[in-house]
VODO-499425 format. One line per 2 residues: number of its first residue (from 1); for each residue x, z, y of C-alpha. Coordinates in pm, 1 decimal. Example, Ala and Ser with C-alpha at 12.3 -4.5 7.8 and 13.67 -1.06 7.14 Angstrom:
BEGIN
1 = 1230.0 780.0 -450.0 ~ 1367.0 714.0 -106.0 .
//
This chain:
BEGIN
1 = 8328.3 10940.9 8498.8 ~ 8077.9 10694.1 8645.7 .
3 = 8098.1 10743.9 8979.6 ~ 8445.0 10662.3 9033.3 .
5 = 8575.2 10347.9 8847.4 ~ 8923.7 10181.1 8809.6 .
7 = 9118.5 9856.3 8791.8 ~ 9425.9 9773.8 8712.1 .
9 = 9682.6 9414.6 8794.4 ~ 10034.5 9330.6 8836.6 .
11 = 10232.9 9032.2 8920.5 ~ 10570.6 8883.7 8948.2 .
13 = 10772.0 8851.8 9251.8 ~ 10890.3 8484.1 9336.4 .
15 = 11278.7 8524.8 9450.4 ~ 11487.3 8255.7 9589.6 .
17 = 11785.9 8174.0 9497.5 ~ 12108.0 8322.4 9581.8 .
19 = 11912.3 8594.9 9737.3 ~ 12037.9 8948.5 9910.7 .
21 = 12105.0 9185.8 9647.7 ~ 11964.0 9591.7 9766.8 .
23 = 12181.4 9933.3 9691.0 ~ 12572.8 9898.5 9685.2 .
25 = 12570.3 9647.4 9952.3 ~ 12773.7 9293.0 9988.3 .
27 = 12607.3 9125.1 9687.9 ~ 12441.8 8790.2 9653.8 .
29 = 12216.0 8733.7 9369.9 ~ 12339.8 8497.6 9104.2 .
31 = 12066.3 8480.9 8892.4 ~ 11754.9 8661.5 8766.1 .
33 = 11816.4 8874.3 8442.4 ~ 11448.0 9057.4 8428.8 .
35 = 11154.6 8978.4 8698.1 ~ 11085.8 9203.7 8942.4 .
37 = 10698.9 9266.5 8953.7 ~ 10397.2 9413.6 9239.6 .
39 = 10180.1 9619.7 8964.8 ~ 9848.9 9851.3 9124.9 .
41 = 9605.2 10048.0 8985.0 ~ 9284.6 10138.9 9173.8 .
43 = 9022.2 10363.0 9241.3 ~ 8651.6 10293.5 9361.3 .
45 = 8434.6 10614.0 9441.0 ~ 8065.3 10524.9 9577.7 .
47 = 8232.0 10544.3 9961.0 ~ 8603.8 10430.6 9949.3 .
49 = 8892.2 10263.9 9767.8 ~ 9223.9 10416.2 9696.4 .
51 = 9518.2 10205.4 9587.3 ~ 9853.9 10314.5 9451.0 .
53 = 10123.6 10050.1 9457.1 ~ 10452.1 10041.4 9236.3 .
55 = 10724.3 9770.3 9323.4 ~ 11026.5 9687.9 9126.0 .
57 = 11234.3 9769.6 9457.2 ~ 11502.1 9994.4 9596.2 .
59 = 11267.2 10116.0 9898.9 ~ 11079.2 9997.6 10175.0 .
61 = 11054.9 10152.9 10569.3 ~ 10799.6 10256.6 10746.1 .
63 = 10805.3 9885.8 10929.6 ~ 10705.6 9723.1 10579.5 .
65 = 10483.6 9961.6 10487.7 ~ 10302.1 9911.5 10775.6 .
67 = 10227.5 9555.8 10711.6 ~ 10109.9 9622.7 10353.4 .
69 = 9863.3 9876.2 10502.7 ~ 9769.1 9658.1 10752.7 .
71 = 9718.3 9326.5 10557.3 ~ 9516.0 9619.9 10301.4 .
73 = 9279.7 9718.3 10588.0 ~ 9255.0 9349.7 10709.0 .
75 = 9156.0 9198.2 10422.0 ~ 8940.2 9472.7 10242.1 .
77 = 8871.2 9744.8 10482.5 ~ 9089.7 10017.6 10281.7 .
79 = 9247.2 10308.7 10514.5 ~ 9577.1 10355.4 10595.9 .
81 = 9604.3 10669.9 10462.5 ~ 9428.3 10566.5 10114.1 .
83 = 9688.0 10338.2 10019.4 ~ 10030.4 10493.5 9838.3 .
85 = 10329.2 10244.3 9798.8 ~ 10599.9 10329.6 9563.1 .
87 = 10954.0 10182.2 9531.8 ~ 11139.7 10249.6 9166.3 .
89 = 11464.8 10247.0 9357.2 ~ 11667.0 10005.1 9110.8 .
91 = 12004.7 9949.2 9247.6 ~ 11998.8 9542.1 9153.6 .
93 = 11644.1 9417.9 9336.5 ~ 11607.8 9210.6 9661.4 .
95 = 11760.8 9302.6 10005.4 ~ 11523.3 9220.0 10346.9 .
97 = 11298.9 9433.5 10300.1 ~ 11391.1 9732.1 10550.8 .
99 = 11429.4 9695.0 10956.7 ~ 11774.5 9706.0 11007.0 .
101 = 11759.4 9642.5 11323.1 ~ 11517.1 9946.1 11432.8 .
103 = 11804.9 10182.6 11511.2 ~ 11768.4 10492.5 11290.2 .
105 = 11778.3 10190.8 11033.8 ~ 12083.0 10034.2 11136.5 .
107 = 12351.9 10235.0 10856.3 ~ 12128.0 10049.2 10610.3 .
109 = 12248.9 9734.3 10703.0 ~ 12508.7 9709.8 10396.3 .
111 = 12231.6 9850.7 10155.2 ~ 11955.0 9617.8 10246.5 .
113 = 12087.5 9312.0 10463.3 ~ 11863.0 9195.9 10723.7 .
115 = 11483.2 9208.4 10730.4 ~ 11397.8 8878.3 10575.2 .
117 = 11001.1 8745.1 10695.4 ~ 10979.0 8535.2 10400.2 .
119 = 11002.6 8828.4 10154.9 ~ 10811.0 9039.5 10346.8 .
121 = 10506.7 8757.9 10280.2 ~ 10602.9 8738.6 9910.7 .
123 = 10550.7 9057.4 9849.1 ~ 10236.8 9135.0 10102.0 .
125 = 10096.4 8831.1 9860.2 ~ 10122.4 8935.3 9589.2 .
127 = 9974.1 9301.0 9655.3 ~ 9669.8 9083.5 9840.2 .
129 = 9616.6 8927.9 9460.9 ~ 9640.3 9226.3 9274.3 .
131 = 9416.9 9405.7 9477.0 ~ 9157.3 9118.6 9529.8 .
133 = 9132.7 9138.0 9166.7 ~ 9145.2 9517.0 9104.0 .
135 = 8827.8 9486.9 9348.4 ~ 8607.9 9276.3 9175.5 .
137 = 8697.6 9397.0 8790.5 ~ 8674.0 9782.3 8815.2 .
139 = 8539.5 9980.4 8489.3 ~ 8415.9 10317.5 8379.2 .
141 = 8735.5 10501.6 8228.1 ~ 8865.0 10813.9 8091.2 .
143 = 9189.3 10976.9 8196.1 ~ 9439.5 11234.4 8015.6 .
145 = 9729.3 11380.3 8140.0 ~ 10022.1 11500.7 7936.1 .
147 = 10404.0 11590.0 7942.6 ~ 10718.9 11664.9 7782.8 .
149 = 11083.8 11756.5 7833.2 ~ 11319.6 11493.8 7785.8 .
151 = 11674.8 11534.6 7705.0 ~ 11990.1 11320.7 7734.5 .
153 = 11895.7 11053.8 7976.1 ~ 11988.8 11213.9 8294.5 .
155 = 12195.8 11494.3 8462.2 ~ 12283.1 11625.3 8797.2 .
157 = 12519.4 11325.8 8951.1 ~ 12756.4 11609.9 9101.4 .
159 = 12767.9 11822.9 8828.6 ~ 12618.7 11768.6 8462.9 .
161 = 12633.1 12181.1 8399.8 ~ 12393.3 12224.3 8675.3 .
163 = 12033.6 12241.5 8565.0 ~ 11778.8 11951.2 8633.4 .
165 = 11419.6 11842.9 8622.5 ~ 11383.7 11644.4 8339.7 .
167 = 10991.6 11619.0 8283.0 ~ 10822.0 11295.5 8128.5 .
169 = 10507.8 11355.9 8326.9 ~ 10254.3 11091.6 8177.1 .
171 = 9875.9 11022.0 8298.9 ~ 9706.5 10768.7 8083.0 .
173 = 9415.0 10583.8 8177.5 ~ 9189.2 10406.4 7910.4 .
175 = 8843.0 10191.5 8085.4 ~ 8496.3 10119.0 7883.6 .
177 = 8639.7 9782.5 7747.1 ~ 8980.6 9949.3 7630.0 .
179 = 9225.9 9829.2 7872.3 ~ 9496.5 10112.9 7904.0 .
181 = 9744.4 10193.3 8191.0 ~ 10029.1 10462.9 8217.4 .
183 = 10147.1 10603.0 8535.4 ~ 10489.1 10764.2 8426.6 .
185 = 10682.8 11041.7 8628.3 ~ 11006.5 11131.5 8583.7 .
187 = 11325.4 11160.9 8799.0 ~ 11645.3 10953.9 8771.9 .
189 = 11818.1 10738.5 8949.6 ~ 11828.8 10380.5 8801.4 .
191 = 12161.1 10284.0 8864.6 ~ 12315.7 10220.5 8499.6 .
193 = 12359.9 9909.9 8668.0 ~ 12611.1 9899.6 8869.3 .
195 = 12806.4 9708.7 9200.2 ~ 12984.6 9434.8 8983.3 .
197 = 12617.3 9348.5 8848.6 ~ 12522.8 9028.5 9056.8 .
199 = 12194.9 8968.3 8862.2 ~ 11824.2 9082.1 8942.2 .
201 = 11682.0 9346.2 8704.3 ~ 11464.5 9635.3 8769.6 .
203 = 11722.8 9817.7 8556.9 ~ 11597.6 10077.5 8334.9 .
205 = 11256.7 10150.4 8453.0 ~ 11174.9 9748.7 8433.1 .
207 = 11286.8 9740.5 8065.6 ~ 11078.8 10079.2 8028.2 .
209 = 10743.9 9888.6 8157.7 ~ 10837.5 9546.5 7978.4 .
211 = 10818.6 9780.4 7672.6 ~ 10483.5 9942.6 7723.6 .
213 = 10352.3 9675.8 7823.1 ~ 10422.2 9485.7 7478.6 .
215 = 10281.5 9800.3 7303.1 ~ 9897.5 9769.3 7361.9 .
217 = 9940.0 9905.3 7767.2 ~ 9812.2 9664.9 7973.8 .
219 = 10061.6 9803.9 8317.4 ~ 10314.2 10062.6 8330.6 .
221 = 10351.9 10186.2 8699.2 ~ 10684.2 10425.1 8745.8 .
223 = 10634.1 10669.8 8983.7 ~ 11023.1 10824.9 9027.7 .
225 = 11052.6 11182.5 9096.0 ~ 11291.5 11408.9 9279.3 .
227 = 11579.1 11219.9 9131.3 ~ 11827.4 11265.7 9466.1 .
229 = 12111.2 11418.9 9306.2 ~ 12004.2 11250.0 8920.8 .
231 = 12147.6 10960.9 8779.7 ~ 12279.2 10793.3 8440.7 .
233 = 12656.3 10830.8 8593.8 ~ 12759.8 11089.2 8294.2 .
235 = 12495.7 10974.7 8014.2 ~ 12510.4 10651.1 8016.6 .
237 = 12755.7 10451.4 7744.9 ~ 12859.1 10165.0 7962.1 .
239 = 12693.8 9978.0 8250.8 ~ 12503.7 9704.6 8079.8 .
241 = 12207.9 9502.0 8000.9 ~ 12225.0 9649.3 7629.3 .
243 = 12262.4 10024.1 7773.1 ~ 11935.4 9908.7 8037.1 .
245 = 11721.6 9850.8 7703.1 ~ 11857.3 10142.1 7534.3 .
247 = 11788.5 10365.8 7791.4 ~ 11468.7 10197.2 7908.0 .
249 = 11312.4 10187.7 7539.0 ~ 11426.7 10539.4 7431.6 .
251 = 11193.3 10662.5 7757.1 ~ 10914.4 10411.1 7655.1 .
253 = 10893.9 10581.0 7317.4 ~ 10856.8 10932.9 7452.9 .
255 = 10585.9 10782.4 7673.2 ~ 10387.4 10629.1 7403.2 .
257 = 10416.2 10944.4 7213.3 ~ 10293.5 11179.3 7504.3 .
259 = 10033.5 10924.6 7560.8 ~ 9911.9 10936.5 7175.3 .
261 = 9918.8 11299.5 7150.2 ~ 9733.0 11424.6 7454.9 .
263 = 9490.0 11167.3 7389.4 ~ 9169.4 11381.8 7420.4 .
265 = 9337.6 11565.2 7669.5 ~ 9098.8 11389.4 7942.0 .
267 = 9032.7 11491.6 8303.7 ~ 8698.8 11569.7 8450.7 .
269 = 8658.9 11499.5 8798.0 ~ 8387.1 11359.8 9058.1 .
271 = 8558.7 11250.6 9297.6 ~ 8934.2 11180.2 9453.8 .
273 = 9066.5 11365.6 9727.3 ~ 9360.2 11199.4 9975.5 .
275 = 9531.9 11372.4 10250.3 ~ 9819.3 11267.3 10503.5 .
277 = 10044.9 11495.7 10707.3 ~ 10320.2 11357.7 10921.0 .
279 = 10609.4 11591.1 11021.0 ~ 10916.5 11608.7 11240.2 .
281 = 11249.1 11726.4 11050.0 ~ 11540.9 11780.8 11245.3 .
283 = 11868.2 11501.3 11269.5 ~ 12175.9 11692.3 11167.2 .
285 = 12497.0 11705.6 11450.2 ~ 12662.1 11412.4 11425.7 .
287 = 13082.7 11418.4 11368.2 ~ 13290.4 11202.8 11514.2 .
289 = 13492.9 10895.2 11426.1 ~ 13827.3 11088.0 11439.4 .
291 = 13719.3 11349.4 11243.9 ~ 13535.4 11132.4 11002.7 .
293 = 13826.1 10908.9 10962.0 ~ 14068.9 11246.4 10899.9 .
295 = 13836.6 11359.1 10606.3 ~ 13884.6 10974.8 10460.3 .
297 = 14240.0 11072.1 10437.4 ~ 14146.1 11411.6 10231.4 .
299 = 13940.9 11240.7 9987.1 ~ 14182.2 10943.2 9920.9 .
301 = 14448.2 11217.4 9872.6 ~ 14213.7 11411.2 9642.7 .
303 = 14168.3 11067.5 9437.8 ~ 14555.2 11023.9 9407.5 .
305 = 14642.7 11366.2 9280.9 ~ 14340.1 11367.6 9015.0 .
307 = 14466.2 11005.5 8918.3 ~ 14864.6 11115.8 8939.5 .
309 = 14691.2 11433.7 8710.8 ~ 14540.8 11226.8 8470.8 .
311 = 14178.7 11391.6 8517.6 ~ 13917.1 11236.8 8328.9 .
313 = 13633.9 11007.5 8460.6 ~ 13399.9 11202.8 8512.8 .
315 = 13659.6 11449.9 8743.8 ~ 13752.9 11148.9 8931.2 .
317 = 13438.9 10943.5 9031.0 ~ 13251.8 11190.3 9197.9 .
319 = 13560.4 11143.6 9431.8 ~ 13481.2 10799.4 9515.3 .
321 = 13151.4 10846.8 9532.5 ~ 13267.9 11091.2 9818.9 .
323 = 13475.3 10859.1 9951.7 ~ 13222.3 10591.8 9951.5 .
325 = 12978.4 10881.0 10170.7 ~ 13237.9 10963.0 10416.6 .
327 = 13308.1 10582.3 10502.5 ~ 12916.7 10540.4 10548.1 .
329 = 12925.4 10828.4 10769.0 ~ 13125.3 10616.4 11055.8 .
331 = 12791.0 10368.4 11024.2 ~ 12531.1 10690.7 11048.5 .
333 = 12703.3 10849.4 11376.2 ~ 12660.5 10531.5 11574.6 .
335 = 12278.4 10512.6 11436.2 ~ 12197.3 10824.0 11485.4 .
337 = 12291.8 10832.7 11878.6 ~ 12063.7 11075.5 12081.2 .
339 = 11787.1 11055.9 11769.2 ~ 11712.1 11457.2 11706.6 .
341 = 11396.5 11458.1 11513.7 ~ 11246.2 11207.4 11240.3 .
343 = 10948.8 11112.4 11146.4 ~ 10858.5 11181.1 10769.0 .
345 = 10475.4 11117.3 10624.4 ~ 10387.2 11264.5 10332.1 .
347 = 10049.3 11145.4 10133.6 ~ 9898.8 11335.1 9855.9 .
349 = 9645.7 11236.4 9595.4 ~ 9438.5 11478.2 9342.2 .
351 = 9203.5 11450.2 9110.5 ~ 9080.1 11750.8 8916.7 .
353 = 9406.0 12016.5 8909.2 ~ 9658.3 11698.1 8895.3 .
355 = 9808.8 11580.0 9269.7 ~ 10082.8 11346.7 9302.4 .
357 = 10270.5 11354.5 9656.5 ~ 10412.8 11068.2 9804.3 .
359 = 10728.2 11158.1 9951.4 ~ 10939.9 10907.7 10184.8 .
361 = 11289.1 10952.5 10063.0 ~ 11525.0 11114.8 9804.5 .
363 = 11418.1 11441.1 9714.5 ~ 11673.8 11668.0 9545.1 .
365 = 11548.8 11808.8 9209.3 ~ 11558.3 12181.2 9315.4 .
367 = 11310.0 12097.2 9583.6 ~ 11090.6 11908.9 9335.7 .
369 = 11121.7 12206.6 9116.2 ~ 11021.7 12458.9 9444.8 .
371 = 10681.6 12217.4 9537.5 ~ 10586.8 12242.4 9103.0 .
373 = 10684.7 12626.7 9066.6 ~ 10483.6 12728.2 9359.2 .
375 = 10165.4 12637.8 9103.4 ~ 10020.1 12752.7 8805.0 .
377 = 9676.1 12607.0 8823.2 ~ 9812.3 12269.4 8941.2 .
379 = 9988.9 12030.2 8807.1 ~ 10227.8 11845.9 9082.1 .
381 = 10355.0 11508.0 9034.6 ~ 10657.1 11394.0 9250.3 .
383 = 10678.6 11056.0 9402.3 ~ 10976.5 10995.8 9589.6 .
385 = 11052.3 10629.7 9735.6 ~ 10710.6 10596.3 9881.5 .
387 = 10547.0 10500.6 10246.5 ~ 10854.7 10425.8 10421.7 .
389 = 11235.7 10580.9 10346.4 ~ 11453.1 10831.4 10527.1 .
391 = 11753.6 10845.7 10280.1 ~ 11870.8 11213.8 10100.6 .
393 = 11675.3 11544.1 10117.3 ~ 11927.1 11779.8 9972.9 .
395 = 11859.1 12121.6 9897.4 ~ 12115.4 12470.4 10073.4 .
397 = 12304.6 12469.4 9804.4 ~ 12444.8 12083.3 9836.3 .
399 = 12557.9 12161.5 10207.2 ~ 12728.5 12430.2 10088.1 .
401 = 12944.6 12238.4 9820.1 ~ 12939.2 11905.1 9987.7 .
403 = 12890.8 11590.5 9815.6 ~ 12794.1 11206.2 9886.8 .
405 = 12453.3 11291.2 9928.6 ~ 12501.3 11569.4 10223.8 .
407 = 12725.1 11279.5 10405.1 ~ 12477.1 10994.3 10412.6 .
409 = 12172.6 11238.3 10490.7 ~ 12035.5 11245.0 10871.5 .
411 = 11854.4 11613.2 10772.5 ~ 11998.4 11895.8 10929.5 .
413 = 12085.2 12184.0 10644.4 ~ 11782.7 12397.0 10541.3 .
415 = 11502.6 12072.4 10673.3 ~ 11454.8 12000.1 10283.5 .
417 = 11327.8 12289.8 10219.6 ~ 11090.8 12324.2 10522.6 .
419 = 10971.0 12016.6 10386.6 ~ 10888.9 12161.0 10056.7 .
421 = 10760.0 12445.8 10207.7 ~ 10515.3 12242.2 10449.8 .
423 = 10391.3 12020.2 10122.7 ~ 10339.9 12348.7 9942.5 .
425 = 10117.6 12438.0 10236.4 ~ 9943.4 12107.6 10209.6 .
427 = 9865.5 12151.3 9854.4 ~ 9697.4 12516.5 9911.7 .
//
């Protein structure tokens, strides 16, 4: 593959102390338990540069990513629509790194804190020195693509009996003087962490890397899929550190073996392809604060009769979960005043039959499913968490049954799967 080469460089995040923790909202830092790292791979064809970004984040906005992209085309002439920026979503990183003030923005005050300048730099930073260096060391390299089905990590956070994506989708890459990376899809929410955690860790998917990375792979970027509605909540043994590395490691070691055997399995290709599409999905009717505060009521009676019942855990915290949704409801009404469409931006990269599309938000795994079933000649991986962040996609069927996810989304019902229908589209 000589006329496209590749580079690869990560590094750690500097955080201050007692910093804003991201995801359940109301936390302060009180110490670092794993770093949180900037890792990018890129490509060089004879014309352009293409650079995909992981960070060990929650998610950034459209505000944050524009600064990366900017500072990218500043510094080294790369196009907007060339770079792809990734979050992993971990539920214990940094805060300040979302708008908050920017109104559609403002329910994510809780989740996020204020935008904070000096993290913003950090981070902008340390892309700039990855990608300085990813410039001036790229190699000849090989590429292989392979996958497997991986059982017992995650299930649907509503209800375990309903079916799930759970595909390790791995791509290996392996340059002239042997230096390997992994780009690893697959779809869960890290979150075995959980709110009475008050230490930085890029929970599962950190420990995941930090594993790979002492097994002969020089980075480990984690591109999360359509994990919306998947989580840890009914697999995982406890919420701890210990359960992090169990988890983490028992998904490094099905990487490492899906890496091993499709090994010869390389891609041919002669050049990279990148396309951008930005679309208008429709707000949903807003409720309002009398009715929202009535359906509080419900749910708190629902969660005294299953406790009075003695139903088991996993009966019961759905119900909070629910309760948690309806009370962040109150916060989305006021943001959402007189807003009726949003923006969403959707970025896709392919090379040979393989594309991976950057998606902006939470996709649910049915919709992941739709965009990868629509193919037989292609082989789709889904990156959700990317380019900016507009909360839930759910699918009909969530709408229908209600859940936490339906009550924090802005999407009207039936806009996630327009959206999988337009990327389908895109792909064709």
């Amino acid at each position: 593959m000589d006329s496209i080469k590749t580079s690869f460089s990560k590094e750690r995040i500097s955080i201050k102390p007692e910093t804003i923790m991201a995801g359940y909202g109301g936390r302060i830092s009180k110490g670092i338990n794993d770093d949180l790292y900037v890792r990018t791979i890129l490509f060089k064809s004879e014309e352009e540069l293409f650079i995909l970004i992981q960070l060990d984040l929650l998610a950034i906005d459209y505000y944050l990513s524009d600064l990366i992209k900017g500072s990218l085309k500043e510094q080294f002439n790369i196009k907007y629509e060339n770079v792809n920026i990734s979050c992993i979503h971990t539920h214990s990183a940094i805060g300040g790194i979302v708008n908050t003030k920017e109104a559609i923005n403002k329910r994510y005050q809780k989740t996020f804190g204020d935008f904070d300048k000096y993290i913003a730099e950090e981070i902008i930073h340390k892309i700039m020195l990855c990608v300085e260096r990813c410039i001036s060391s790229t190699e000849n390299f090989t590429i292989s693509y392979g996958k497997d089905v991986v059982e017992g990590i995650c299930t649907d956070r509503n209800n375990m009996e309903n079916e799930i994506d759970n595909l390790l989708q791995v791509l290996h890459i392996k340059t002239e003087s042997n230096k390997q990376a992994v780009i690893y899809n697959f779809a869960c929410h890290p979150t075995i962490l959980e709110k009475s955690n008050e230490l930085i860790s890029a929970d599962f998917p950190g420990e995941t890397s930090k594993f790979l990375e002492a097994n002969n792979i020089v980075l480990a970027m984690f591109n999360n899929g359509a994990c919306g509605n998947i989580s840890t909540r009914f697999t995982k043994r406890e919420s701890s550190f210990n359960e992090v590395k169990r988890i983490g490691r028992e998904l490094g070691e099905n990487i490492l073996n899906i890496a091993n055997k499709y090994e010869e399995n390389n891609l041919k290709f002669s050049n990279i392809k990148q396309t951008h599409k930005n679309l208008f999905l429709n707000i949903k009717e807003t409720r309002t604060k009398e009715n929202i505060e009535n359906e509080i009521l419900v749910i708190k009676d629902k969660i005294q009769n299953a406790l009075d019942n003695n139903l088991d855990k996993n009966t019961i915290k759905p119900l909070y979960y629910e309760l948690e949704g309806a009370k962040r409801n109150l916060e989305l009404a006021e943001s959402l005043k007189d807003i009726k469409t949003i923006e969403v931006r959707i970025n896709i990269i392919n090379f040979d039959n393989i594309y991976i599309v950057y998606i902006p938000g939470e996709l649910f795994s049915s919709l992941g499913d739709k965009i990868k079933g629509a193919f037989k000649d292609k082989t789709i991986l889904i990156t959700c968490y990317s380019n900016g962040y507009i909360g839930y996609i759910p699918d009909q069927r969530a709408y229908e049954n209600g859940c936490f996810e339906v009550m924090l989304t802005v999407l009207a019902k039936g806009e996630g799967e327009k959206l999988a229908l337009d990327i389908i589209k895109q792909i064709q």
